[in-house]
C-alpha positions in Angstrom: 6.9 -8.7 -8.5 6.7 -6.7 -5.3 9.7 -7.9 -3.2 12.8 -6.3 -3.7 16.3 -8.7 -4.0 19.1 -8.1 -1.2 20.9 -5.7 -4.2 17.5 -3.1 -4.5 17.8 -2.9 -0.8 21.1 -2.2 -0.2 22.3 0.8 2.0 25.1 1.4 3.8 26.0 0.1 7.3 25.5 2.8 10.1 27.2 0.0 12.6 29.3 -2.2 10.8 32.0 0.5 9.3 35.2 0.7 8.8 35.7 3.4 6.0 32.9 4.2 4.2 30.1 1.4 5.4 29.8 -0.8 2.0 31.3 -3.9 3.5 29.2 -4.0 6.7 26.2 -2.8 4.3 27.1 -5.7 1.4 27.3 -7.7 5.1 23.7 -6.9 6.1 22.0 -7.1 3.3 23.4 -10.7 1.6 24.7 -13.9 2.9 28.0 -13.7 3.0 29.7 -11.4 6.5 30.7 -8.8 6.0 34.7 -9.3 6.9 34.5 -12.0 4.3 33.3 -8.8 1.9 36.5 -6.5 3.8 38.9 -9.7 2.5 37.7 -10.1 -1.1 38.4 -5.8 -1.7 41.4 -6.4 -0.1 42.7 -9.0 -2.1 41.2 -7.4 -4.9 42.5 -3.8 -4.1 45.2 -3.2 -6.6 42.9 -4.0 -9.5 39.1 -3.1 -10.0 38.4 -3.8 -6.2 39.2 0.0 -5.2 37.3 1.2 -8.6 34.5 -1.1 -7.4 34.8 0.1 -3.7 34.5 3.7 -4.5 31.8 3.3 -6.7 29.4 2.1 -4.2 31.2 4.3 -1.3 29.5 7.1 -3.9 26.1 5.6 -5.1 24.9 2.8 -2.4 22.8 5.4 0.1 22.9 4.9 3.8 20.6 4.1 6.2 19.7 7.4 7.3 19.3 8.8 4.0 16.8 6.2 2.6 14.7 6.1 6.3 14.2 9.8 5.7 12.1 9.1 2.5 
């Protein structure tokens, strides 16, 4: 299997950025936009949705770090 999913490519957004780039990258990179991605951490904020957020705000990489490679 030589074609990555949308998940194995995912980077962060060097355009689409609020805070850290993981919704516009999420955006990008699957079907869903990416303010519908900035509505679902919202409503999910005061639980594991801020958890979730700054886990891939650490370990997604972003553009410029993965086109370097």
């Amino acid at each position: 299997m030589t074609e990555k999913n949308w998940l194995q490519k995912l980077t962060k957004s060097d355009n689409d950025k609020w805070i850290g780039g993981v919704c516009g990258g999420l955006g990008e990179h699957s079907p869903i936009p990416s303010w519908a991605w900035r509505v679902l951490f919202v409503l999910f904020f005061f639980g594991p949705g801020l958890f979730l957020y700054i886990l891939l705000w650490i370990f997604v990489p972003s553009k410029s770090t993965t086109q370097e490679q």
